[in-house]
N, C-alpha and C positions, 0 to 999 in steps of 0.2 A: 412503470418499471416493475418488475417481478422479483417474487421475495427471493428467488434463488440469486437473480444480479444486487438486490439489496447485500446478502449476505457476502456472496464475492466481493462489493466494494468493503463491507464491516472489511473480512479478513486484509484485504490490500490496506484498509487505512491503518489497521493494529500494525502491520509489520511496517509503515513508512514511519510511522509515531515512533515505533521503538527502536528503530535507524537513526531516527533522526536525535532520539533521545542517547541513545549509544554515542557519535556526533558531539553534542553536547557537553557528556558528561566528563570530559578532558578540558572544557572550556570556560562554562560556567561553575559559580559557586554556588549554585540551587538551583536545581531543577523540580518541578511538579508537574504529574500528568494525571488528569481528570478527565472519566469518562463515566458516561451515564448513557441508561438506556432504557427505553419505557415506551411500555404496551398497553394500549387500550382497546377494548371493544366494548361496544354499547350495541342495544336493539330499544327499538323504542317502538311503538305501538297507539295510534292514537283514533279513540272513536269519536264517528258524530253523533251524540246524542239525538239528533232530530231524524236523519235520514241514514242511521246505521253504518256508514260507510266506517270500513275501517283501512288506515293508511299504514302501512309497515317500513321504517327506518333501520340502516344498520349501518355502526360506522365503526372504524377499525382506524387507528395512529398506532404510527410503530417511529418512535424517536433515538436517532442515537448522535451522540453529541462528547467529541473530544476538545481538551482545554490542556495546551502546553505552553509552563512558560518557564522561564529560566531569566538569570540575573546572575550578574558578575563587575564586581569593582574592579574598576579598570586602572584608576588611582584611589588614594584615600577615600576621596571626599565626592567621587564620578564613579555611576551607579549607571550601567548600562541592562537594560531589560526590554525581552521580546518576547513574541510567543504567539498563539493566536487559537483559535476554536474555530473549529467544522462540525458541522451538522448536516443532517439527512432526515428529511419525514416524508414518510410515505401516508397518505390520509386516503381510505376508499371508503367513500359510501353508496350506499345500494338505497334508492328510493322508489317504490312504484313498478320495480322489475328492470329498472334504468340505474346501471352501476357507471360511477366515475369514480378513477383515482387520480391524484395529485400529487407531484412529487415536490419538494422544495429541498433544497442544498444552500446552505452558507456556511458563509470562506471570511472570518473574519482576523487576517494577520495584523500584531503590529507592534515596532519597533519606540523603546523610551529612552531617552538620556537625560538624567538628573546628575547637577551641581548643588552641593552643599556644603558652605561653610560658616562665620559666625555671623560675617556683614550680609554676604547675599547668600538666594537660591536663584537657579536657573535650570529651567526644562524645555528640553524639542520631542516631538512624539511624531509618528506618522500612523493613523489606523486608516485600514479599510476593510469595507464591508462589499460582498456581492452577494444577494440572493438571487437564486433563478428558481422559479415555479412554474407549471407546467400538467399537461395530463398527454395523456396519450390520442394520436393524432389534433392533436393542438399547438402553435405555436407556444415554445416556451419564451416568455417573459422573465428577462435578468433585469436587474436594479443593483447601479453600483456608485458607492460614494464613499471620496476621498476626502479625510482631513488632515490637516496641516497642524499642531497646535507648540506657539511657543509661550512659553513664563516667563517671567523675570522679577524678583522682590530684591529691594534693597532696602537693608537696615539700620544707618546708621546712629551715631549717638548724637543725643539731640540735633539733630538736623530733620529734616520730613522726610517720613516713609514714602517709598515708591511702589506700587505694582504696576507691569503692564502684563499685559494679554494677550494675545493674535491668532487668530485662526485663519484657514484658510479651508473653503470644502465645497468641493465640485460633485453635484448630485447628478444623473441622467440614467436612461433606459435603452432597449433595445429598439421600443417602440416608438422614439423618436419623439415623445409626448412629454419627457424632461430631460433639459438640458439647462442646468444654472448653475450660476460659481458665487459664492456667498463667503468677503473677507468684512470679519469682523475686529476690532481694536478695542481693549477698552487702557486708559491711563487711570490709575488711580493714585493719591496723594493725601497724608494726613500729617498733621503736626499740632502738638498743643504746646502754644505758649503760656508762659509763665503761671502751669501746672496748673491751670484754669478756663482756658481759651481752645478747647480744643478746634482745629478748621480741617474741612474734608473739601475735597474737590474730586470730580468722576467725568474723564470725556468718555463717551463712545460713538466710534465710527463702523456706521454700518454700511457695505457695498454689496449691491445685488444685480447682477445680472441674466437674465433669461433671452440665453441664445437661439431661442428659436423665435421669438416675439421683436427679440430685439432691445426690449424694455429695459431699460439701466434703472433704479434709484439708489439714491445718496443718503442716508439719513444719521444726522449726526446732533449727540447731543452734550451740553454743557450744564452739569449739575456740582454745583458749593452752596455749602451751610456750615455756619458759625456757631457755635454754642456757647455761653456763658453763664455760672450759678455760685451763688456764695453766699455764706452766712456770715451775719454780722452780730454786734451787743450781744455775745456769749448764744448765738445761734438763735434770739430771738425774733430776727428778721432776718426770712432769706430772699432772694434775688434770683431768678432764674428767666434767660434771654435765649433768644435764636432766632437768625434769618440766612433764612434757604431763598435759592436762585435756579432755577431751572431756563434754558434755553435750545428748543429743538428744532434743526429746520429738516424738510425732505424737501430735494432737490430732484427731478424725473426730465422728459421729454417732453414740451409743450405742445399742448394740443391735443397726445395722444393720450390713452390711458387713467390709471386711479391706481390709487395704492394704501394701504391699508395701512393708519397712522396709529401707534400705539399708546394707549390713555396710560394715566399715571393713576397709579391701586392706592389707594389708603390701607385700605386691610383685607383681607383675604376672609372667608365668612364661609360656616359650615352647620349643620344642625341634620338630627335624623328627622324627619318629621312627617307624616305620612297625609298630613291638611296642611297641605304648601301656602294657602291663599290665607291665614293666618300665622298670627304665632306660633310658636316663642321666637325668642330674640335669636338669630344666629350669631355661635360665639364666634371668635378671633383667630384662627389658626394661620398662623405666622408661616407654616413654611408650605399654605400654598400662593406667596408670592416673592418667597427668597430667590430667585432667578433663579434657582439648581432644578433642572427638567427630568432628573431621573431617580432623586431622592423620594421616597412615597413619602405622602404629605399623612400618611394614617386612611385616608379615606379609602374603601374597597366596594369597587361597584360589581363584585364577582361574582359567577352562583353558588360559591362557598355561605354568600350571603343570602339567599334568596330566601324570599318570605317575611326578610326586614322590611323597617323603615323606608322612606322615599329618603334618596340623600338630597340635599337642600345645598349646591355649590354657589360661594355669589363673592362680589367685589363691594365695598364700600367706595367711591370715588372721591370723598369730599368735599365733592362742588359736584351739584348735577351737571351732567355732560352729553354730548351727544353719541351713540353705540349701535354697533350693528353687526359686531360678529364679535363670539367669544370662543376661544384655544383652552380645551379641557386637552391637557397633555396628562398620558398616562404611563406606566414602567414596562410596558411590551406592545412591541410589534402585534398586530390582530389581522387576521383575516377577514374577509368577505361578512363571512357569516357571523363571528364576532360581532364586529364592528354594526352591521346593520341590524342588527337587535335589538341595539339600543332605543330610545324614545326619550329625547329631550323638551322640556318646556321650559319657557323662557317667564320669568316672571319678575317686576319691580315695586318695587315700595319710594314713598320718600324719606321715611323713618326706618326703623329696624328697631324693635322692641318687641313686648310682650302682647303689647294692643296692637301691632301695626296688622294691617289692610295690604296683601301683597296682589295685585292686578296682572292675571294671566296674558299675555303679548300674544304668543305664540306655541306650537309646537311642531318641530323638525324631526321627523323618522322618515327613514336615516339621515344622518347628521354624515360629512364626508368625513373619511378619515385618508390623513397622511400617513402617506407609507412609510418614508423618511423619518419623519419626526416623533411617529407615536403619540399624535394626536386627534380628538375630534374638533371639528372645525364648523362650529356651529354659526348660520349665517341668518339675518331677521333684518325686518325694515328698519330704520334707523327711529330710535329709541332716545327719549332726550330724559334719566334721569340719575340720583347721586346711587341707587341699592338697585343691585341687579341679581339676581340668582335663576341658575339651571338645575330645575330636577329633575333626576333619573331614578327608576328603582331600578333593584341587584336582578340579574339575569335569574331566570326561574328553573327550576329543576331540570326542568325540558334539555336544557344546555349540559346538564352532567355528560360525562365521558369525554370530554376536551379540558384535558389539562393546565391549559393555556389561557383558557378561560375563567377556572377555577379560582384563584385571586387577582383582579386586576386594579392595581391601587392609583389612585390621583397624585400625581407630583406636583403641577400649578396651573393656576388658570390665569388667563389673559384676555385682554380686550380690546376696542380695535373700531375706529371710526374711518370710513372712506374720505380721502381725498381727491376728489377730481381735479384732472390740470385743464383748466379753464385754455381758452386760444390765448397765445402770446407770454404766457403763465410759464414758469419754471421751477417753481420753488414757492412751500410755505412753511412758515415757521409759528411757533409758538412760546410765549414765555410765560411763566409762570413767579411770583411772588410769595413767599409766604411768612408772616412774620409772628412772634409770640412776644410777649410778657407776665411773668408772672412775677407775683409779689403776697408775702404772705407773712403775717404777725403774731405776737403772742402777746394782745397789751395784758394781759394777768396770766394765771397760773392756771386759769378757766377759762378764759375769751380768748379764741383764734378768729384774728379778720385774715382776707385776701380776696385778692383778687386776679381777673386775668385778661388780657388782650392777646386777641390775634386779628392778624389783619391777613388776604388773601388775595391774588389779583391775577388774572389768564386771559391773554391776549391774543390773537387769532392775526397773524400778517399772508396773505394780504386785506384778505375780508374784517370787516372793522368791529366782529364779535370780539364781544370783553363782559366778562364776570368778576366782580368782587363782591367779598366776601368781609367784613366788619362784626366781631363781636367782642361785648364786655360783659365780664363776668364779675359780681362781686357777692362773697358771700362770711357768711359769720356763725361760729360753733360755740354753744358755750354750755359748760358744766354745769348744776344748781347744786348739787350732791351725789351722795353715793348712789342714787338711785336714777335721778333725772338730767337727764340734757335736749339740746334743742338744738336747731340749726337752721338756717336759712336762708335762701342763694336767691337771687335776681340776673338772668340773661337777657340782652338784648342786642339782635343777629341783625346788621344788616345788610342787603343783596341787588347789586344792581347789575342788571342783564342790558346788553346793548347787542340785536340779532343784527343778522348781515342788511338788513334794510332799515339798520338806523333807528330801531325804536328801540327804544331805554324803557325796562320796567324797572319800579321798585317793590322790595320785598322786605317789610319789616315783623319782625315776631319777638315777641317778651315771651319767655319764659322764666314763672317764679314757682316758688316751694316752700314750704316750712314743714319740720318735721318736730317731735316730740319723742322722746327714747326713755323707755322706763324700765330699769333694772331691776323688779322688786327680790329679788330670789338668781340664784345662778342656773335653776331649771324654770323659769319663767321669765320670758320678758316680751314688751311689747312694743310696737313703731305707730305714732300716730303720722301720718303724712297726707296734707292737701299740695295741691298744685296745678297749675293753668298756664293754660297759653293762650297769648293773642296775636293773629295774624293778620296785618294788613299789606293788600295787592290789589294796585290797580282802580283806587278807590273801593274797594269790597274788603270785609272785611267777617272774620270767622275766629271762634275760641272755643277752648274746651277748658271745662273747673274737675278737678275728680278729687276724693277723700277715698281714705284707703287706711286700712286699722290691721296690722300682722301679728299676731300671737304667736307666738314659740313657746311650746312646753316641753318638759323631759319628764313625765307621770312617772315612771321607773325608770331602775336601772335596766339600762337596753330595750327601753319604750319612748320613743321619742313622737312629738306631733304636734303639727300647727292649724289653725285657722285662720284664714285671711277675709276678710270683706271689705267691698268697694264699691264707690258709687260716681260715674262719668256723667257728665254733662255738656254736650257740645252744641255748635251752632255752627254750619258751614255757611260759606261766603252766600249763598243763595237765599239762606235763613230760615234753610230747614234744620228743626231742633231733633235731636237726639238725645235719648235718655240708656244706660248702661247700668244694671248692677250686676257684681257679680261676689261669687260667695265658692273659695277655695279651701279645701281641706285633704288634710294626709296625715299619716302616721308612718313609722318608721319600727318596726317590732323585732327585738332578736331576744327572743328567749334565750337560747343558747348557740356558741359559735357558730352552730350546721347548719338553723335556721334562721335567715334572715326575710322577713315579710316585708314590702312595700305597699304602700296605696294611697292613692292619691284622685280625689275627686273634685269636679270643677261644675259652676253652673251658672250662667248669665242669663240674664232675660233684658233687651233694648224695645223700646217702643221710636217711634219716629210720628213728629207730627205732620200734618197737610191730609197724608193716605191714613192716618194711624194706625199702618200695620205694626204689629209686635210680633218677635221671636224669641225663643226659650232654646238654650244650645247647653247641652251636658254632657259632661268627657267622664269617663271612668278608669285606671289603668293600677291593675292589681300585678305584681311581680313577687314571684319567693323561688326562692334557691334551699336544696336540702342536700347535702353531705353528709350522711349515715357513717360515710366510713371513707376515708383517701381513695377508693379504688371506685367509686360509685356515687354519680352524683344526678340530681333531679334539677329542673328548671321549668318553672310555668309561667305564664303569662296573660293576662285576658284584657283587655283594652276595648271599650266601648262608648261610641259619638253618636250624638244625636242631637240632629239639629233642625230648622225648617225643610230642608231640604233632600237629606237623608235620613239612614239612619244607619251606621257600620259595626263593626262587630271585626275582632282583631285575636285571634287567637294560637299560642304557640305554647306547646310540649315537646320537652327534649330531657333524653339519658344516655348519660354515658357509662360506662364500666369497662374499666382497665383490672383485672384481676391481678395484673403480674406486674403492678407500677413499675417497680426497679430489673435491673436484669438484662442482656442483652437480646433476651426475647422476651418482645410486649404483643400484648392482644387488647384490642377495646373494641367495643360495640354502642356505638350510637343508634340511637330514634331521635326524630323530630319530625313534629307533624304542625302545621300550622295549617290556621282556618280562616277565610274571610269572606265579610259576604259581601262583599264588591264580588259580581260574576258569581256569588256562590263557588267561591274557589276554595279549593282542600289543598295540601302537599303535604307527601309523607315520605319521607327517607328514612330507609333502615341500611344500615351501614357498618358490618365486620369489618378490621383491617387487622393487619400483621406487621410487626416491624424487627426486624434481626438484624443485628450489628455482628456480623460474621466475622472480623474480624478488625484491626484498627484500617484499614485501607478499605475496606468493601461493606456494604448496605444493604439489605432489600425491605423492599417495604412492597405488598399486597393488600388491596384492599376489594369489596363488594358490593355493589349499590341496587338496590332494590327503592324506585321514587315510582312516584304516582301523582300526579298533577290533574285535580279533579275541577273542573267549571259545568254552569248552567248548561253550557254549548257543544264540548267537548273534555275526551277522558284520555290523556297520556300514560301509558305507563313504560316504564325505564330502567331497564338492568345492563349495569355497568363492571367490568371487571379491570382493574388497572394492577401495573407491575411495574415497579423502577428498580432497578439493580446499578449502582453508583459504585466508583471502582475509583481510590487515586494513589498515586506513589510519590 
């Protein structure tokens, strides 16, 4: 398409927008029209260091993008709203003396009707979406999908709350290569009696069809849990219960086919970390596994980010499980060259800690991505265990001038074990058990006992796989005085596996601990802690004892700093010993507000008997921030590993300066130049922009990118000019 019929369609869609807005504005009580429009071009330039050859890139997007919607109460308490966004992108690149352009166009209308009053709500929506993409003498390819979506809550006064849910959404192409219709239901149900007992119950019915295959599945699930907690004798014994009930079956075609059965998450797992097959522990982020697929969960694997961290994505499951594909959904539509950039590795643990041992599986480049759903669909051999994580690093400089690319954040991950339908076979199900106890004392005013049970149980119909899960926890905290306390837990887990041919293993493991907490000062205190574990499987059996001594000091005001040391000892089931010390230290320094310095150094050395090889592994990672002044800020970094096997080196400098912070015209200029010697790789971005707020309705922002992406093998360099002009009424 050419920029002159580009610009004939702009002018036709302004004057239908504002017909159709004219239209409107007799009918609804609000109307909004938002339009934006943004130009990129980039050259990029890359040599081979070895044989000279240099490659010449050039790429040019031109985006323009309208958003109308309007809304009007139709009664009180009924709120009818519609509207929808078009878009047009024209993408050409020139590679090698070989130019392609690409056109894409989406058509996204859609119609809402919300009911609100005190007892209930109720909503019907209708969206659709059409993309068609395309080049010249090329078939263009559309892609269109339909949904249906209805609400309904009901509130009443003590009685059980209601929601249900229902959707309805038919996906398909021109190319005959999708056609499916996907009604999904879900019921939900809560009520607590007597202001103590709360009870949840969740069905969901899922229907899938693929009309071109043929292929039907059924998959429907039945989940309640109970909960119950109370405190008794003036709250010095409390009480707290729950059992959860899970029931899923998937129903298919006998004989033909598989379908992808979806595992139950415990917790959603994240960490930056650039030594995957090590620690640290990944923390907890809740909202990558709240079912909402378009909420960013925080994580951004964009090349806004490049030169970071490896992101560390992963699932804790509860119970080791069997796994063979995982759904990294993310908050846009990607292209071709997007998407295959990426580079996935798959990697698990059976722990997830500071010490844990994570064991590489796999690695998928490119991993496929769904057009549909905005996801990567990352697929591996089947994997049987409880920690699973995917890591990717953030796209590299190379990628600047694609806007689209520039942040692209993680909503949630999912997981996923095949089902095959055996001959004769129609249906398998799964149930699931899970039960707790806890209980917990104050026999003095110093001694806290408790304890705790959980019991666990996953059963596999038709196949006669069954896991459970048994643990007892008891432990005791107690005061001596104002300076000393102590505390000490005893676990013991146990695990009994039955595979589809009838063999039962068992799996038992103690874990205990005792600590010592010494207050002497409110800028000094210390933790003595030992602790072991014993594992026995299968008649074999393996343990580990480690001591571990933490110092925390506060040497001044605004000097803060610790020293840890620690010493493992384990024995694996085979009976080969290992030995661990390790010796952590850091400090925390802020002279004054502007400057804050971090550092933080680590050093172990393990011997192993039989071979009696030993290794010596040392991390370094220095961080300080300087603000002179609001408008101008500095950021450095230096991070350095060294282990038996390498030796890395991690380096990043970055400045900003806004000279006109406030005002409706802003300027700031960035640097950041990061170094590593993985590839002897360099990247340096230097980056003016402009931002004016022209008026309350209108924007532009400018900006200029000069990068350079330096490796042992080859040398990129990258100037990039972007403009967005944003308009709404």
């Amino acid at each position: 398409m050419s920029r002159y019929t580009m610009l004939f369609l702009l002018l036709l869609v302004i004057i239908l927008f504002l017909n159709s807005l004219l239209r409107l504005r007799a009918f609804a009580d609000e109307i909004t029209l938002n339009t934006e429009f943004d130009y990129t071009t980039s050259d990029s330039t890359t040599t081979n260091k070895i044989t000279g050859v240099k490659t010449e890139s050039d790429l040019s997007i031109f985006l323009q993008q309208y958003n109308l919607n309007f809304s009007r109460n139709i009664y009180p308490n009924l709120i009818l709203m519609g509207g929808g966004t078009f878009g047009l992108t024209n993408t050409t690149t020139i590679s090698e003396n070989i130019e392609i352009e690409r056109d894409e166009k989406t058509i996204r209308p859609y119609i809402d009707l919300n009911l609100n009053s005190r007892l209930f709500t109720a909503g019907l929506n209708f969206h659709r979406s059409v993309a068609e993409e395309g080049s010249p003498g090329t078939p263009t390819l559309k892609n269109t999908s339909d949904d249906v979506n209805a609400a309904f809550e009901w509130r009443p006064v003590d009685l059980p709350h209601l929601n249900l849910f229902y959707t309805w959404s038919h996906a398909s192409d021109n190319a005959d290569s999708v056609d499916s219709v996907n009604k999904f239901l879900t019921v939900k149900a809560r009520y607590t009696a007597l202001d103590a007992l709360p009870a949840y119950y969740t069905y969901t019915r899922n229907e899938t069809e693929n009309r071109i295959t043929a292929f039907e599945t059924l998959d429907q699930t039945h989940d309640g849990n109970i909960n119950y907690s109370k405190s008794f004798f003036d709250r010095r014994i409390s009480l707290s219960t729950g059992y959860r009930i899970r029931y899923n079956t998937i129903e298919f075609p006998a004989g033909i086919g598989s379908e992808p059965f979806p595992l139950l998450r415990s917790a959603g797992l994240f960490s930056l970390d650039d030594t995957p097959a090590d620690g640290p522990t990944l923390t907890d982020v809740t909202a990558l596994i709240d079912g909402n697929l378009t909420v960013s969960s925080g994580i951004d694997i964009g090349w806004a980010n490049a030169g970071g961290d490896d992101r560390n994505i992963g699932i804790d499951f509860g119970l080791p499980v069997s796994v063979n594909k995982i759904f990294i959904w993310v908050d846009r539509s990607l292209s071709s060259t997007g998407y295959s950039a990426f580079s996935w590795s798959v990697y698990t643990s059976p722990d997830n800690n500071d010490a844990s041992t994570w064991t590489l599986q796999t690695t998928v480049s490119p991993a496929t991505f769904g057009i549909f759903q905005n996801r990567f669909e990352i697929s591996f051999p089947e994997i049987e265990t409880r920690f699973i994580k995917v890591v990717t690093t953030p796209l590299s400089v190379a990628y600047i001038g694609d806007s689209n690319l520039q942040n692209i954040f993680v909503t949630e991950i999912e997981a996923f074990t095949t089902v095959s339908a055996e001959a004769g076979t129609t249906s398998t199900s799964t149930t699931e058990h899970n039960y707790n106890l806890g209980l917990r004392g104050k026999l003095s005013e110093k001694t806290t006992l408790g304890y705790n049970f959980t019991y666990s149980l996953r059963e596999h119909d038709p196949s006669i796989e069954k896991k459970a899960l048994m643990s007892n926890n008891i432990y005791v905290n107690h005061v001596f005085n104002r300076i000393f306390s102590a505390g000490a837990r005893l676990l013991r887990s146990d695990i009994d596996s039955t595979d589809t041919d009838s063999i039962t293993t068992e799996n038992i493991t103690y874990n205990y601990s005792a600590s010592l907490k010494a207050a002497y000062m409110e800028t000094f205190r210390q933790v003595l802690t030992y602790s072991g574990t014993q594992t026995t499987e299968n008649g074999g059996s393996s343990e580990s004892n480690s001591v571990f001594l933490r110092n925390n000091m506060q040497l001044y005001s605004g000097w803060d700093a610790y020293v840890d040391a620690g010493h493992t000892r384990s024995k694996s089931i085979l009976g080969t010993e290992t030995k661990t010390s390790i010796i952590r230290t850091g400090t925390n320094i802020v002279p004054n507000e502007k400057i804050p310095i971090n550092v933080n150094y680590t050093i172990s050395k393990s011997s192993q008997s039989g071979d009696g090889t030993s290794a010596t592994s040392k991390k370094l990672d220095v961080q300080s921030f300087y603000l002179p002044y609001r408008s101008l800020s500095l950021f450095a970094r230096l991070s350095m590993t060294d282990d038996a096997t390498s030796k890395k080196t991690y380096q990043n400098y970055s400045v900003n300066w806004a000279p006109f912070p406030d005002g409706d015209l802003q300027f700031s200029f960035n640097y950041t130049e990061t170094l590593r010697s993985v590839d002897e790789q360099e990247e340096r971005i230097i980056m003016p922009s402009l931002s004016w707020k022209i008026s309350e309705h209108a924007a532009l922002e400018m900006s200029y990118i000069i990068a350079r992406s330096d490796t042992k093998l080859e040398t990129t360099d990258t100037t990039s000019f972007n403009t967005n002009f944003r308009m709404s009424f």
